[in-house]
MARDREN-446503 format. One record per residue (C-alpha): x, y, z; residue in one letter. Coordinates in steps of 0.02 Angstrom, whole numbers, padded with zeros to 5 digits, always signed. Layout:
residues N
XYZa
...
end
This chain:
residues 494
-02083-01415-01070x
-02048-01520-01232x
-01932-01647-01154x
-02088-01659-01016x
-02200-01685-01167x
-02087-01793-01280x
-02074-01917-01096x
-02241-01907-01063x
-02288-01938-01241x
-02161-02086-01233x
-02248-02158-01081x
-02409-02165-01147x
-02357-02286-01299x
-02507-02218-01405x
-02521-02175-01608x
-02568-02000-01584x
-02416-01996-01496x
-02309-02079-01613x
-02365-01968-01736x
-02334-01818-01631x
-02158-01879-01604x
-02119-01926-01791x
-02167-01741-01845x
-02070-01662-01680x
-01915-01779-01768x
-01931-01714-01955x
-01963-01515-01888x
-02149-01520-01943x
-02225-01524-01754x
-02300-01329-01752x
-02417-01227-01626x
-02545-01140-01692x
-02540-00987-01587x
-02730-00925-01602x
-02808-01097-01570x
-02665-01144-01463x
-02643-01302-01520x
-02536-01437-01601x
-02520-01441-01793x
-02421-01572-01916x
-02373-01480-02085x
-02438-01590-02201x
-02376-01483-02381x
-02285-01333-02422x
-02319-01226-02558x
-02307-01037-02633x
-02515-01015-02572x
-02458-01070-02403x
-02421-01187-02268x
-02572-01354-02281x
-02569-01393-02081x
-02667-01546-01982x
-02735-01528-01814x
-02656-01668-01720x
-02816-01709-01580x
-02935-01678-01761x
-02810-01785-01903x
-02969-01741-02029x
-02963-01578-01974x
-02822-01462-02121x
-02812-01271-02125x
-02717-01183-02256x
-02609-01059-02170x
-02536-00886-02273x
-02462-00813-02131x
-02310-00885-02064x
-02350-00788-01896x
-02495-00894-01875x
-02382-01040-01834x
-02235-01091-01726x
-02114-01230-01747x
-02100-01341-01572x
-01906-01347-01552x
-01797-01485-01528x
-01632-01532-01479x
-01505-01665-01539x
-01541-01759-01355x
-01725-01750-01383x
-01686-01817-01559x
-01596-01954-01514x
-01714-02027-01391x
-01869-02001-01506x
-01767-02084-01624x
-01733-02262-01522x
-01888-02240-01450x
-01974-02260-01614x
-01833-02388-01672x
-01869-02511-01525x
-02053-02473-01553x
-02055-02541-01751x
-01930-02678-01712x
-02086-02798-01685x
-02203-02725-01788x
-02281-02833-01929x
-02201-02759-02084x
-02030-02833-02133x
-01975-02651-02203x
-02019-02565-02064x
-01946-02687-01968x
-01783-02668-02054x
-01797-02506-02054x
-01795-02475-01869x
-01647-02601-01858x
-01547-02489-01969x
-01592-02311-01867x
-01496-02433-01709x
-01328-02464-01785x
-01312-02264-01751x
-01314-02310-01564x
-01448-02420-01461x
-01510-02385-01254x
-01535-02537-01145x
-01720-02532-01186x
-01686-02579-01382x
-01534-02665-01348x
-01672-02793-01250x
-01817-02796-01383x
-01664-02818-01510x
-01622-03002-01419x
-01797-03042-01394x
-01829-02994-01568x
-01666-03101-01602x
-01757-03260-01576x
-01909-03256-01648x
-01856-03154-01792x
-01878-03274-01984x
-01799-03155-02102x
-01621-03180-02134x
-01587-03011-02169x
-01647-02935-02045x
-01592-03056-01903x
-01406-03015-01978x
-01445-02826-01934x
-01492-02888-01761x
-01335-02985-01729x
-01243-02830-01819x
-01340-02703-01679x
-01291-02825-01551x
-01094-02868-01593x
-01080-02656-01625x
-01139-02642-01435x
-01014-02804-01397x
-00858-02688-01459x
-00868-02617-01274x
-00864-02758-01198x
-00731-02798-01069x
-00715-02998-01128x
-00582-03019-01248x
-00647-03164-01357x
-00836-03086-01357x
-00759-02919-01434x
-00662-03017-01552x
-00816-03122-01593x
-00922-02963-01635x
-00757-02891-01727x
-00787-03046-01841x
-00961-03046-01884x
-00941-02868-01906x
-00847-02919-02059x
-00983-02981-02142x
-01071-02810-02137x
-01074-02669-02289x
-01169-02539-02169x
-01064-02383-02169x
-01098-02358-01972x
-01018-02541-01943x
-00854-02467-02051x
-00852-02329-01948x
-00841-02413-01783x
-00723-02544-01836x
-00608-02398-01910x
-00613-02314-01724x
-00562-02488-01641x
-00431-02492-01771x
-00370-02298-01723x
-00374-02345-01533x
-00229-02471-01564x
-00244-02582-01440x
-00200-02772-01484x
-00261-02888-01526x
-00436-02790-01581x
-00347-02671-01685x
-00265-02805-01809x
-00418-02883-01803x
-00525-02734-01847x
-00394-02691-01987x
-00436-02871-02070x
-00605-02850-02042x
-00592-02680-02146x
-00499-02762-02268x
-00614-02890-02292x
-00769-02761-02297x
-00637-02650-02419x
-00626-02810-02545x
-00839-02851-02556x
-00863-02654-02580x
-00734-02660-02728x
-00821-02809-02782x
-01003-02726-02783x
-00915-02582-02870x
-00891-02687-03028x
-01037-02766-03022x
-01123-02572-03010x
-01010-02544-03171x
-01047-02690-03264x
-01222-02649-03234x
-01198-02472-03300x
-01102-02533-03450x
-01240-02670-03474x
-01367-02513-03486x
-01268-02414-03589x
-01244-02574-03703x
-01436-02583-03701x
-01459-02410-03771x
-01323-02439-03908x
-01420-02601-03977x
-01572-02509-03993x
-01494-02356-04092x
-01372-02481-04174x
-01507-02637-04221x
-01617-02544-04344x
-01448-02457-04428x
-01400-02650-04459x
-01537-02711-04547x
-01553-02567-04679x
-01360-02556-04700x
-01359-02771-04713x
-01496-02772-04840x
-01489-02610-04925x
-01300-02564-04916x
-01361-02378-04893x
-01264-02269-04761x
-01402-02185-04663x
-01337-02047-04568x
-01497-01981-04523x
-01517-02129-04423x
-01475-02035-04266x
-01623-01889-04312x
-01756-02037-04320x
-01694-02069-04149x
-01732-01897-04102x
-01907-01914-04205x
-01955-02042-04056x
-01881-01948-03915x
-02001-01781-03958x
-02132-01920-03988x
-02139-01968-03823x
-02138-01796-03772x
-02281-01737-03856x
-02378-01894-03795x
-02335-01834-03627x
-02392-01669-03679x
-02549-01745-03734x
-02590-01855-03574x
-02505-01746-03435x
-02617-01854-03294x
-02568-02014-03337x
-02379-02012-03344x
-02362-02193-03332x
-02470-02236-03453x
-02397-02117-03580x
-02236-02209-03596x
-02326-02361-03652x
-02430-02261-03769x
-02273-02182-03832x
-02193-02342-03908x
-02286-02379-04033x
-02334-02204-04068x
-02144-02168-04085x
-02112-02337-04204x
-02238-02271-04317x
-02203-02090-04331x
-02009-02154-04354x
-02057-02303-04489x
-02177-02176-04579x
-02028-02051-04583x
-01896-02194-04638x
-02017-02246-04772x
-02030-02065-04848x
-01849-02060-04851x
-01807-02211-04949x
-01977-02191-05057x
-01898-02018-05094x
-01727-02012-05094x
-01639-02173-05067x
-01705-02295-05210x
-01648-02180-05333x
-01474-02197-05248x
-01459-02370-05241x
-01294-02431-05280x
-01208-02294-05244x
-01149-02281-05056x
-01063-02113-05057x
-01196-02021-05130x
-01323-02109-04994x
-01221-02034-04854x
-01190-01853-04933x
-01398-01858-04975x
-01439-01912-04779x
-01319-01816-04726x
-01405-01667-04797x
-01588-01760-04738x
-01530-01768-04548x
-01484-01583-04571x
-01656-01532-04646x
-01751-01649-04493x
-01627-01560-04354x
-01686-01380-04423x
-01868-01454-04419x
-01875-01487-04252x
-01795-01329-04180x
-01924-01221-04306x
-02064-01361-04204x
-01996-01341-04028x
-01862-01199-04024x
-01681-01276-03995x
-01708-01298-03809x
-01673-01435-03735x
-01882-01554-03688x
-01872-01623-03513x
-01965-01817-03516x
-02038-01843-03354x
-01991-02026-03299x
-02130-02128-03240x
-02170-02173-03046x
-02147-02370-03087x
-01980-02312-03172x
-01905-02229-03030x
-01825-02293-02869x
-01707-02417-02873x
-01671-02608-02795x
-01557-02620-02666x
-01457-02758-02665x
-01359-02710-02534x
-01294-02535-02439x
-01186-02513-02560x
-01254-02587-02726x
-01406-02544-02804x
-01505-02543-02969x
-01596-02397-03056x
-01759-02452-03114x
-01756-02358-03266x
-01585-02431-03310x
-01646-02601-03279x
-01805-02567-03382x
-01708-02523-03515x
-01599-02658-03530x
-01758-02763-03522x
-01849-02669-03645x
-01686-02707-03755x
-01700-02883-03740x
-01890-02891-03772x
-01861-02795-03955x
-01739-02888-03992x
-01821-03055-03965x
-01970-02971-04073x
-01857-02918-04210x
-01781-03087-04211x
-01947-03206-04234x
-02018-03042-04371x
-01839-03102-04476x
-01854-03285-04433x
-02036-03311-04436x
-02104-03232-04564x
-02134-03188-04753x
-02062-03014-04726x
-01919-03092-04632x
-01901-03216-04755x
-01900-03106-04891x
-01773-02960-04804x
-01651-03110-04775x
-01651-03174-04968x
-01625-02963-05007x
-01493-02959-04897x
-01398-03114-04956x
-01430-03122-05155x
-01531-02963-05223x
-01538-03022-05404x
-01587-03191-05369x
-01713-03146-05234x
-01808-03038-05374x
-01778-03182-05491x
-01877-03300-05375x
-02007-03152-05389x
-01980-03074-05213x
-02011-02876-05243x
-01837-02800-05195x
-01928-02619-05197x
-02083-02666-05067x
-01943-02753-04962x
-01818-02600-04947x
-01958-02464-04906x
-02028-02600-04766x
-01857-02660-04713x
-01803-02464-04688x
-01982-02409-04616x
-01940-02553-04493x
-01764-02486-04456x
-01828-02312-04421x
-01961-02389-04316x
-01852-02442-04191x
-01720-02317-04201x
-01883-02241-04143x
-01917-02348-04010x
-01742-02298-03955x
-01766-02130-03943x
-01924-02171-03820x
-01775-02269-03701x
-01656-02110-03721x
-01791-01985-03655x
-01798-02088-03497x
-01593-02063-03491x
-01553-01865-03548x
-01640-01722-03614x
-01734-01725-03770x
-01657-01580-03910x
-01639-01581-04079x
-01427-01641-04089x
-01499-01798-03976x
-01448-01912-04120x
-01283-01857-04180x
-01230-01909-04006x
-01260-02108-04069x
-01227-02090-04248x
-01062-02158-04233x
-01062-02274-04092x
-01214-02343-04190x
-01113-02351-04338x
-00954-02451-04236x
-01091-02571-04170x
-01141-02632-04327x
-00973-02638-04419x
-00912-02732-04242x
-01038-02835-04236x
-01053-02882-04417x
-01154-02813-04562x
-01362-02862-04563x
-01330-02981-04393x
-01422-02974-04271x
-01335-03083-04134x
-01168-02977-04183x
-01261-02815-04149x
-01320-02891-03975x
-01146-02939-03923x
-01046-02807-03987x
-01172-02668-03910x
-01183-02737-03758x
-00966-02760-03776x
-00934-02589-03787x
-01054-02535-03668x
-00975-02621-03545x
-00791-02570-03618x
-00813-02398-03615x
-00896-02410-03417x
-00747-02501-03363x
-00610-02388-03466x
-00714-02219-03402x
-00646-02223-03211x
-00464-02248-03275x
-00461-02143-03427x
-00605-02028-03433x
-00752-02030-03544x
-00665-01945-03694x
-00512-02060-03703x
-00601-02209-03654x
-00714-02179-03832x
-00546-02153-03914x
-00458-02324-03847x
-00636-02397-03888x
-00621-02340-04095x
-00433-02383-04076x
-00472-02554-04023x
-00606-02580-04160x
-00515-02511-04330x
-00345-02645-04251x
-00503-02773-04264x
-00563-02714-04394x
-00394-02749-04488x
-00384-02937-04420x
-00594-02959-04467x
-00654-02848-04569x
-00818-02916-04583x
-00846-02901-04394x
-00896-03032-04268x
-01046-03094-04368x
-01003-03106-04528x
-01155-03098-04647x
-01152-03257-04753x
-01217-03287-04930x
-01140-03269-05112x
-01170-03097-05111x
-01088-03053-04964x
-00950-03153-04983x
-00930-03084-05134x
end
């Protein structure tokens, strides 16, 4: 009775019936045994089942009882034709992704009926990708062909293809043996085999690229307070953190409006971070200045005191940061090479503070003033620039963004209060790499080792690959040891 109904609702070529077939595909095609009729589950959830009648689409019934309802079964057979039928059915409809779409579901295996709206689709078709799926559907069905040079032809456009289904079939002609197809399927793989490798780099690249993006951010504020102050902030990585349960509790705060939240969460996170930066050199480090060691020993202690804050705040669990709609998903490029949206965001949102940091240093008073600090303290206050107002403002605005950071590492792990001690260092390599106070040395060193330690990871693991990463630094280190940047002025070349 359901391959009578699945034909019959073929035949009739209707959207009741398409939808009828689309649920029977996914499983959610049920009869409701008291009304004795067709259902579509439309949710799932512990109250119950949320059903649609399918002759009455505004017509929804919560069912509790799972008695109440039968699934319609289906076989693989009756899955397969729903399936082409369907296929053949979107290959002409007006959208270009449903279009695709239905070319894709044919590379599994097309009748004569799709195999025919596939050429006539052929030649009217105007987008190039999808007119290369076509000629893919059609050379896949050429492969049993009984013409020598048509087989080899579709063996060679074939080539061109990084669908997994067009591997497969080429690596079957290739296990039949029979010559000439099989040596030319084998250089077709190869050829497929050397693009895929190719798009793997590219995917790690990208990966290091986004890695390199978070290590600016934590790194970028840790360089201008070490270039201008000298001070060794290792509670850098806790004002990190400080942003990351910022954007939390804004979340917390606006639990409708996800997407909105992470915007709101910047500069809510910059300021709770500055504010907290400022307190710390207002109370600690000015009294310090000068003396290095004792900077690091006292925010040493500081990160400790902030890390026991935040577990007595939030208990030492780990804070799951749900990750926007518009943040999710990715772009594919290809079948086999994609990008995450929130890794691509990120390595925007990189770029865009940067470029803001960049015109506050060169186009301003406070960037003119941080840059005569940086380079000649005495004779900056000489001139009558006040060093004091310029540290607290230079380190609020370090904390700020280490801030800001934290906002792009909630998007990428768990928030918990030993976040930060997991970029203390690398922040710390970053900014002696890169050079001391520089911003363009920060940039390119960040995004350098980003991409070094994504490229060393598949060979050498994670753990080594950090190692041969601080190996490779301290050997530079001994050749430049004022990094790739090297700040300039009297001072520091003193």
């Amino acid at each position: 009775k359901v391959e009578q109904g699945v034909s019959k609702l073929i035949a009739s070529k209707n959207e009741s019936a398409d939808m009828a077939l689309e649920a029977l595909l996914n499983g959610d095609l049920y009869r409701h045994k008291k009304q004795k009729q067709l259902v579509v589950l439309e949710s799932k959830s512990s109250e119950g089942m949320q059903v649609v009648y399918l002759n009455e689409p505004s017509k929804s019934e919560l069912i509790t009882k799972k008695r109440a309802i039968k699934r319609v079964p289906v076989n693989n057979n009756l899955r397969r034709e729903i399936r082409a039928y369907l296929a053949a059915k979107n290959l002409q409809h007006s959208n270009v992704e449903k279009r695709q779409a239905a070319v894709e579901s044919l590379l599994s295996g097309a009748d004569e009926t799709a195999l025919e709206i596939v050429h006539e689709q052929r030649q009217v078709e105007k987008n190039a990708d999808i007119l290369f799926l076509l000629d893919s559907v059609i050379a896949l069905d050429s492969l049993e062909s009984e013409n020598t040079s048509i087989k080899l032809k579709a063996i060679e456009t074939l080539s061109e293809s990084l669908q997994p289904q067009v591997r497969n079939r080429l690596q079957k002609v290739v296990e039949k043996g029979e010559a000439p197809f099989s040596a030319a399927a084998e250089k077709a793989l190869a050829k497929i085999q050397d693009k895929a490798e190719f798009y793997g780099w590219m995917e790690t690249i990208f990966f290091g690229l986004s890695l390199g993006s978070v290590l600016v951010l934590a790194a970028i504020g840790l360089a201008i307070t070490f270039g201008v102050m000298g001070c060794i902030n290792m509670a850098h990585g806790e004002l990190i953190m400080i942003g990351a349960y910022t954007t939390y509790v804004i979340q917390l705060l606006m639990p409708d409006s996800i997407g909105a939240s992470i915007i709101v969460a910047i500069p809510a996170a910059f300021v709770v971070s500055g504010l907290v930066g400022i307190a710390i050199e207002r109370g600690v480090i000015q009294f310090l200045k000068g003396r290095p060691l004792e900077t690091l020993l006292a925010t040493f202690g500081i990160s400790l005191v902030l890390q026991q804050a935040v577990r007595s705040i939030f208990s030492p669990l780990n804070r799951s940061v749900e990750t926007p709609e518009w943040m999710s998903g990715s772009i594919d490029i290809n079948p086999i090479f994609s990008l995450t949206l929130n890794r691509l965001y990120i390595i925007i949102f990189c770029l865009a503070v940067f470029a803001l940091l960049f015109f506050i240093l060169k186009k301003t008073v406070l960037g003119l003033q941080v840059r005569a600090v940086s380079q000649n303290r005495e004779m900056a206050r000489a001139m009558g620039v006040r060093s004091e107002w310029v540290d607290a403002l230079t380190f609020g605005l370090g904390s700020g963004i280490a801030g800001v950071a934290g906002v792009a590492l909630s998007q990428l792990t768990n928030v918990g209060p030993n976040l930060g001690q997991s970029y203390i260092i690398d922040s710390f390599m970053v900014v002696v790499f890169g050079g001391v106070g520089n911003l363009w040395g920060t940039l390119v060193a960040g995004m350098s080792l980003g991409v070094a330690n994504k490229l060393l990871e598949p060979v050498s693991g994670a753990v080594l690959a950090k190692i041969l990463v601080l190996v490779f630094i301290i050997l530079f280190i001994q050749k430049k040891p004022r990094g790739l940047f090297p700040q300039k002025g009297r001072a520091a070349e003193a």
